[in-house]
C-alpha positions as CSV (number, residue, x, y, z in Angstrom):
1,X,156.2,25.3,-40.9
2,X,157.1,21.8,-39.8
3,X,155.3,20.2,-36.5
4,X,158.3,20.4,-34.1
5,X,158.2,24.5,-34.1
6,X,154.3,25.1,-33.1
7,X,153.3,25.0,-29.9
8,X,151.2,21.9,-28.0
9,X,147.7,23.7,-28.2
10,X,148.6,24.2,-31.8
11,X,149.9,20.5,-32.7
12,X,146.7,19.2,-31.2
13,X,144.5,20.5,-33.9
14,X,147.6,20.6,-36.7
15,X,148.9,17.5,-37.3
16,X,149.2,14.5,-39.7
17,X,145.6,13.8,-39.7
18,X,144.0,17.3,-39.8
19,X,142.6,16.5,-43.2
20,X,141.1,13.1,-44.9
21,X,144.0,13.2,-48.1
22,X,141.0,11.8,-49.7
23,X,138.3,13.9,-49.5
24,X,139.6,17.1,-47.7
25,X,137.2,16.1,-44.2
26,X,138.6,17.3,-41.7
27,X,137.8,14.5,-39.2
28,X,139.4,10.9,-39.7
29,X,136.7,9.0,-41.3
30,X,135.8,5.5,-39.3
31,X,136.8,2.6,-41.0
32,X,134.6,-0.2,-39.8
33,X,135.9,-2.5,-42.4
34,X,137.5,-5.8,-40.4
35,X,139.2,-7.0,-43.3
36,X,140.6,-5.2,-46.8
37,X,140.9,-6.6,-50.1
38,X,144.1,-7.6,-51.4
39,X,145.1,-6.9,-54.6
40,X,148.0,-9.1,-55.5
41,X,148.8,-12.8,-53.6
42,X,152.0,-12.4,-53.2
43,X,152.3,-8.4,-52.0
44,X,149.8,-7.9,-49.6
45,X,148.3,-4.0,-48.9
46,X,149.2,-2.1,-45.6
47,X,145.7,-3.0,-44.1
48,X,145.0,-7.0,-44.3
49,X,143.1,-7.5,-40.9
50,X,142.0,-4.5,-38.5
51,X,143.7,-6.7,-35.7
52,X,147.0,-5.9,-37.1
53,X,146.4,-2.5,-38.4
54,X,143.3,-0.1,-39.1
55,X,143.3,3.7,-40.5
56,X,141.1,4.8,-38.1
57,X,143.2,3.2,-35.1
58,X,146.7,4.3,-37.3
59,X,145.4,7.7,-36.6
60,X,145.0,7.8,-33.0
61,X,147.9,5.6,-33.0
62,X,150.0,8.4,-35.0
63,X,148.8,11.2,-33.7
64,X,149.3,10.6,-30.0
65,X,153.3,9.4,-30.9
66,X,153.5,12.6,-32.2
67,X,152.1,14.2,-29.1
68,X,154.5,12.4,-26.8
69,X,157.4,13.3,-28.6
70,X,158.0,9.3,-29.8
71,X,158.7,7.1,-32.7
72,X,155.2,4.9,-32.7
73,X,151.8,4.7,-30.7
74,X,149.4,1.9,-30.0
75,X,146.1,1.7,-29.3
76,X,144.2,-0.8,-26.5
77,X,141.1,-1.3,-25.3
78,X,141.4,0.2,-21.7
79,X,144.3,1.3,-20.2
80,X,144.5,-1.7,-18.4
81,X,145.1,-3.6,-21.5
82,X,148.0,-1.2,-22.7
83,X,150.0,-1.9,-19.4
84,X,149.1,-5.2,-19.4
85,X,150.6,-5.5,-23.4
86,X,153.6,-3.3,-22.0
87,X,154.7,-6.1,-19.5
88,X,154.5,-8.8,-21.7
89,X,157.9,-7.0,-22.6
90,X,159.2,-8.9,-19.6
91,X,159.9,-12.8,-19.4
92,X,159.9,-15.3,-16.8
93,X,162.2,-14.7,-14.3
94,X,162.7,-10.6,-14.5
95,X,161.9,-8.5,-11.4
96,X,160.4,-5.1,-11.5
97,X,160.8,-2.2,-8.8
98,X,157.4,-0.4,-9.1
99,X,156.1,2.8,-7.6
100,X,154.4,1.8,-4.0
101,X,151.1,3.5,-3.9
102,X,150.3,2.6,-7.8
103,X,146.6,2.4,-9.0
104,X,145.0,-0.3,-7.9
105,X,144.4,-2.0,-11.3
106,X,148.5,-2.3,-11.9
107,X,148.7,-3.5,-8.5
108,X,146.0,-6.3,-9.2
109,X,148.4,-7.2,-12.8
110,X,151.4,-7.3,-10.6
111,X,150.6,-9.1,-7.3
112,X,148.2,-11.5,-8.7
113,X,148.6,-12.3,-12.6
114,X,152.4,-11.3,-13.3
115,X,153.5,-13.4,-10.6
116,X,152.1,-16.7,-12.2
117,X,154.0,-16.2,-14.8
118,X,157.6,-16.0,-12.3
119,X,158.1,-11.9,-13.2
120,X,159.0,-11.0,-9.5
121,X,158.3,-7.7,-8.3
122,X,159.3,-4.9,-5.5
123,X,157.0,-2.2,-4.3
124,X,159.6,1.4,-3.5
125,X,159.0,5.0,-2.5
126,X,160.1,6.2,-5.7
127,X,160.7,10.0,-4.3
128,X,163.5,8.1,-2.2
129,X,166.1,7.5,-5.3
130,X,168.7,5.1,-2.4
131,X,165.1,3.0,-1.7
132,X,165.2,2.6,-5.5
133,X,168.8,1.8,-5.7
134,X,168.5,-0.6,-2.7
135,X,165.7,-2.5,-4.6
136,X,167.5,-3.5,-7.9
137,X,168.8,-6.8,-8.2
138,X,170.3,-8.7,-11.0
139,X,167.7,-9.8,-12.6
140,X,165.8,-5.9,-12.7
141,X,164.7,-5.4,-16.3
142,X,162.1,-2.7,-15.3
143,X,161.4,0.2,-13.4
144,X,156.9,1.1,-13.1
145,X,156.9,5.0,-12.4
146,X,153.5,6.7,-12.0
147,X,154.1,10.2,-11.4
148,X,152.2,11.6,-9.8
149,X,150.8,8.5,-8.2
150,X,147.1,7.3,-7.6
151,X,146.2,9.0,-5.4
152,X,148.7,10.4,-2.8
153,X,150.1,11.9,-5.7
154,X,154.1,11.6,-5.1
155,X,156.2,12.6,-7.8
156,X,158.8,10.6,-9.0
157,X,162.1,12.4,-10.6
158,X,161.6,10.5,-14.0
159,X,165.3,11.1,-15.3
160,X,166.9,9.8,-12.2
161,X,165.2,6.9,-12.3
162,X,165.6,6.5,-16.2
163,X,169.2,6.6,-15.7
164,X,169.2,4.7,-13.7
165,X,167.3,2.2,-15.2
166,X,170.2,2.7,-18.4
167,X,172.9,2.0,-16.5
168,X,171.4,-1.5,-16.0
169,X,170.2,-1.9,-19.1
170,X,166.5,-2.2,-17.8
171,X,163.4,-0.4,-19.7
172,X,161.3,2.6,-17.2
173,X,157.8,2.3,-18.1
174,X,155.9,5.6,-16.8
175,X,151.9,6.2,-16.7
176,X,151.3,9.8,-18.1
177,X,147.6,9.6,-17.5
178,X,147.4,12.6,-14.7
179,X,149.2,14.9,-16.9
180,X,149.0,14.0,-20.3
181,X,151.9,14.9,-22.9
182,X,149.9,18.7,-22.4
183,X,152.0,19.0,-18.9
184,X,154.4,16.1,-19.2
185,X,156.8,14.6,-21.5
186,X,158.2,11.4,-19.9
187,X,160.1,10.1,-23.0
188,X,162.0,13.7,-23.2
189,X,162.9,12.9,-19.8
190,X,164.5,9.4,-20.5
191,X,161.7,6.6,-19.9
192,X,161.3,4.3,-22.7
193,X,157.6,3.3,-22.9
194,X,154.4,6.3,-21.9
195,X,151.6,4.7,-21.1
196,X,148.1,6.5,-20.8
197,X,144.4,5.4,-19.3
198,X,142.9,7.6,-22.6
199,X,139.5,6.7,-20.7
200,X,140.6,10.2,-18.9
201,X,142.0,13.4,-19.9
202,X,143.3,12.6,-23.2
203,X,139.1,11.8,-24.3
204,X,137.8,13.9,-21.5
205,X,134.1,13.2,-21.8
206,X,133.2,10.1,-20.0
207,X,132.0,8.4,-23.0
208,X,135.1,5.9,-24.1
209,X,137.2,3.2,-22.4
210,X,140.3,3.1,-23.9
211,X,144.5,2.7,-23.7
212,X,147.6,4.1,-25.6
213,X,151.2,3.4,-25.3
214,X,154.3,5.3,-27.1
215,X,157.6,3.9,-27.3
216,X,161.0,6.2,-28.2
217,X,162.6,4.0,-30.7
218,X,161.8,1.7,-33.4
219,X,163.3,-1.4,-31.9
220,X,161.0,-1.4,-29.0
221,X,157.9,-0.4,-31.2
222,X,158.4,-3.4,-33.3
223,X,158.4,-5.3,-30.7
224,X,155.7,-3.8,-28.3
225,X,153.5,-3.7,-32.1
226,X,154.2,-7.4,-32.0
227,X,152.8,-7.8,-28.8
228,X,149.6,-5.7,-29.6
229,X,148.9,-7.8,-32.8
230,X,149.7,-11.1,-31.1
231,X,147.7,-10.2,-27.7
232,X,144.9,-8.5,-29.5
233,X,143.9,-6.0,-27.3
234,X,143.0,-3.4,-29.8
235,X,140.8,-0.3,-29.6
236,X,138.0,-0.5,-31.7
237,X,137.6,1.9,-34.8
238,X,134.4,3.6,-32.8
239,X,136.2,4.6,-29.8
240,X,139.4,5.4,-31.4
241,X,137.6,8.1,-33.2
242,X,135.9,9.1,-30.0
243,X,139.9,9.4,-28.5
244,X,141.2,11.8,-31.3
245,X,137.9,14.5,-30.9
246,X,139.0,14.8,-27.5
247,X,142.3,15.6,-28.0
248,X,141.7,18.4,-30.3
249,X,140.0,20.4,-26.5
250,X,142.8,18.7,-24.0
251,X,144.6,21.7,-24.0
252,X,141.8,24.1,-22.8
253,X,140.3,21.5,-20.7
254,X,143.3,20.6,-18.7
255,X,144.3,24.2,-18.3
256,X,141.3,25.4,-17.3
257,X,140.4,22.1,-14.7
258,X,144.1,22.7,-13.5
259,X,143.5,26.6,-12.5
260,X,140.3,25.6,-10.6
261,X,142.5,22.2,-9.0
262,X,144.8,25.0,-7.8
263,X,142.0,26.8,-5.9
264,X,140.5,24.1,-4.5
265,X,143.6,22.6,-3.3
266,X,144.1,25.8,-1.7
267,X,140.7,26.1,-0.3
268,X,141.0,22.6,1.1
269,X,144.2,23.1,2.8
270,X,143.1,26.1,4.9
271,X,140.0,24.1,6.1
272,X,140.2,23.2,9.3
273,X,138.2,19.8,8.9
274,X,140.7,18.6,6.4
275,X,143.6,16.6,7.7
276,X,145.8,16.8,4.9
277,X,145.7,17.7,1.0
278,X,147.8,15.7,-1.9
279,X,148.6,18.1,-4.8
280,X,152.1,18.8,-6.1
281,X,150.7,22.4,-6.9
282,X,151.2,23.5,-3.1
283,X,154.1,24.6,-2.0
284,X,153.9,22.2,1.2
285,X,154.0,19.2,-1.0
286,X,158.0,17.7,-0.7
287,X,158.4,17.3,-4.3
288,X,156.7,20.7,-5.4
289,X,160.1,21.8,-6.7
290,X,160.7,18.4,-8.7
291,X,157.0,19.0,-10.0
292,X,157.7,22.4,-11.3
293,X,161.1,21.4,-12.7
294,X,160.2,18.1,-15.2
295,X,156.1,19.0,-15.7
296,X,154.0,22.3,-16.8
297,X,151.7,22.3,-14.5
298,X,150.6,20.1,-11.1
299,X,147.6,18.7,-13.4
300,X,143.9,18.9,-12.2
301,X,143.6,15.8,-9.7
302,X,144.6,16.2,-5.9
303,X,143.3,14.0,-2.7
304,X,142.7,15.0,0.5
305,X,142.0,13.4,4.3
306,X,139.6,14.3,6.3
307,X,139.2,13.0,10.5
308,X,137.3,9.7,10.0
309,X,135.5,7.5,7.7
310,X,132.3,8.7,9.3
311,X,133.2,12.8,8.3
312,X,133.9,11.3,5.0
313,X,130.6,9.9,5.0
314,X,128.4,12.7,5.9
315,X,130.2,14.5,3.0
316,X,129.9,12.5,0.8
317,X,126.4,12.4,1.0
318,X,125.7,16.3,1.1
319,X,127.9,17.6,-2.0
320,X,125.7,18.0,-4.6
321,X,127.9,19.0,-7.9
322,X,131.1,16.1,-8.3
323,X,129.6,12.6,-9.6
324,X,130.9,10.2,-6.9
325,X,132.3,7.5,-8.9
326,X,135.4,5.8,-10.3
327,X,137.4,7.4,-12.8
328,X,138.8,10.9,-13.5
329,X,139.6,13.8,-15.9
330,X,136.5,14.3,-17.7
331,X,134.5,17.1,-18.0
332,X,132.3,16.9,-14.9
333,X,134.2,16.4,-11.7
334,X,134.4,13.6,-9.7
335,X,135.2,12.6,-6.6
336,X,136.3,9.0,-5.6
337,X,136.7,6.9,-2.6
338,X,140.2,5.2,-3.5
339,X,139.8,2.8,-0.6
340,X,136.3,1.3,-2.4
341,X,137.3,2.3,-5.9
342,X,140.5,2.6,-7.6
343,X,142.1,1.1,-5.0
344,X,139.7,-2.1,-3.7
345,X,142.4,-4.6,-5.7
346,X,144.6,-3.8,-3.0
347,X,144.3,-5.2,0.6
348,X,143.4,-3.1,3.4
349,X,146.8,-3.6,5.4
350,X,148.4,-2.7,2.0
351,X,146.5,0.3,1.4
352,X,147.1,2.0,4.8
353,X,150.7,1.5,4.6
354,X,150.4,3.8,1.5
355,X,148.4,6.4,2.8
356,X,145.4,5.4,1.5
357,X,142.8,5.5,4.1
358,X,139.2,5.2,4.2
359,X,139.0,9.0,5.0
360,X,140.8,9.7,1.8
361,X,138.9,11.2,-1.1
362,X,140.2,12.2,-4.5
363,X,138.8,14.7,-6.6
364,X,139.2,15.2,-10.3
365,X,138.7,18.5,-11.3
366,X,136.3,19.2,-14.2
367,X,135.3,22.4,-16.2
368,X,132.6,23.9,-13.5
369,X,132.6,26.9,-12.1
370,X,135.1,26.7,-9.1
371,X,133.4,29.0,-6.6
372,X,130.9,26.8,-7.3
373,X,132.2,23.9,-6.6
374,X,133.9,25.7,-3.1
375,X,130.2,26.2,-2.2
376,X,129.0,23.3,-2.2
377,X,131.8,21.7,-0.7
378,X,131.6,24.1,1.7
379,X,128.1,23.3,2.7
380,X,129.3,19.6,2.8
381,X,132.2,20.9,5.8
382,X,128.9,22.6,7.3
383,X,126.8,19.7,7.5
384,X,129.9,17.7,8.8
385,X,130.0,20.8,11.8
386,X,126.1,20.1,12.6
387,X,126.5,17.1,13.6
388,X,129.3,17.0,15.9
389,X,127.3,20.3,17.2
390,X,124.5,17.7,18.0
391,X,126.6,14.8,19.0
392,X,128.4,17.4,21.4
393,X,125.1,18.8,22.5
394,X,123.9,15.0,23.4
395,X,126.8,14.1,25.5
């Protein structure tokens, strides 16, 4: 049976590296070797210097092209550092048009390191296709999609913008990190370069910083692979192996966190202390349709708003089971404060035009219980309810 007729779930455990060829193991050893013995000076081996190339890293490498449906993969050290890699695609003098309400980390790359280097840039509603049109110029040689984006999540329709990225002659770069290749398949939808935080779903356990990036034809991978050698920002051998156990359970985890994202989402928009609730899984959300039509699912993250900063903060400080910190898609859940968090690159006057408010919270979805987790927030809403009982009983 070859790869391309079994299903996702199925590939993630059945692939080119299901079995050490040289043992039978059926986990890809870790080669901590930096350097390998050559056997000849003037034909050098396919592993010289773990920079340029390392089985253990290969692996990952290979297995996650296969999983995006591309021609090569490459590993980084964070995700950060596999977007960063990815615009070194770009010279002096280009311009990008990049999603508006990007993650806070890209923003920082953009606004503040990219522009040193004279690669221009333009923030765009990206569900407005004329908005994009309106903000390519000549000298456009990329289009940033994050879809759906941190954290109002808006989705972009990747194939309009791919084309017309084409008909330009400019590259799309799109972050897959909410959705993985287990939901979405950018590169089957037209974008040229996938780029993924693998810190999140794809490893899924908290334990790993990490970044991967998949290209759809061997042109560009020799020249992104280029870039990775000559930059250097590799994932080490450890990690790598830590990235390719937690693929074999993306499937289950993401299906399962995804169900109990739906409920929430649904629980939170019927509440009457939130404002407003971000998931494409709703059928309120403008792009519900264009979710359902290029993705499998609405993935497992979703933000809402609640009154004030000061509601936020009694929450906050009564829900018991979501680890408040930065990050997402792991196990546990995990509720952030975009504003502080993934988001604290980006000025305040810049944030708010986006959405992003400091009563916004987003929640990653993990693999408890959710009537659990409705509970407690519920008890959170209730605590928010005492006190403007009191405050209303002191006036």
């Amino acid at each position: 049976m070859q790869n391309k007729d079994i299903c996702f779930e199925t590939l993630l455990l059945h692939n080119r590296h299901k079995l050490d060829p040289a043992t039978g193991a059926v986990s890809v050893p870790i080669q901590h070797a930096s350097t390998f013995h050559q056997y000849d000076i003037d034909q050098f081996g396919k592993y010289d210097y773990s920079r340029s190339l390392n089985p253990t890293r290969e692996a990952l490498e290979d297995v996650i092209a296969e999983l995006e449906g591309g021609v090569k993969g490459f590993a980084f050290s964070s995700g950060m550092a596999a977007i960063s890699t990815a615009f070194l695609l770009l010279s002096a003098g280009d311009h990008i048009v990049i999603t508006e309400d990007v993650y806070g980390g890209t923003f920082r790359m953009v606004t503040q390191v990219l522009t040193r280097y004279r690669i221009e840039h333009t923030f765009v509603d990206m569900t407005n296709l004329d908005e994009v049109k309106a903000a390519i110029q000549p000298n456009t040689k990329a289009f940033y999609v994050e879809t759906p984006s941190n954290p109002t999540l808006k989705v972009t329709d990747i194939k309009a913008v791919s084309e017309l990225s084409k008909e330009i002659g400019a590259l799309t770069f799109v972050d897959n990190t909410f959705l993985t290749p287990a939901l979405q398949k950018p590169l089957e939808l037209g974008a040229d370069v996938v780029l993924h935080s693998a810190t999140k779903f794809l490893s899924g356990h908290s334990d790993v910083v990490a970044g991967l990036a998949v290209v759809k034809d061997a042109d560009l991978a020799q020249k992104l692979g280029f870039l990775q050698n000559s930059f250097g920002a590799i994932l080490g051998v450890q990690d790598a192996w830590l990235v390719l156990r937690g693929l074999k359970t993306l499937h289950v985890r993401l299906q399962q966190s995804q169900n109990s994202a739906i409920k929430l989402a649904e629980y939170l928009n019927s509440h009457p202390l939130v404002k407003s609730v971000y998931y494409p899984g709703l059928k309120e959300h403008p792009e519900h349709e264009l979710q359902a039509s290029q993705a499998e699912g609405p993935g497992a993250v979703l933000s809402f708003e609640l009154n004030d900063e000061a509601e936020l903060r009694t929450f906050v400080s009564n829900v018991k089971l979501p680890v408040f910190a930065v990050s997402l898609g792991a196990v546990e859940s995990i509720l952030s404060y975009p504003a502080k968090m993934s988001h604290a690159a980006m000025p305040q006057d810049e944030r708010e035009k986006r959405g992003i408010t400091n009563s916004l919270l987003r929640l990653s979805v993990g693999l408890e219980n959710p009537d659990d987790l409705i509970k407690d927030f519920s008890q959170g809403f209730a605590q928010i309810r005492h006190e403007q009982l009191v405050l209303q009983q002191g006036e």
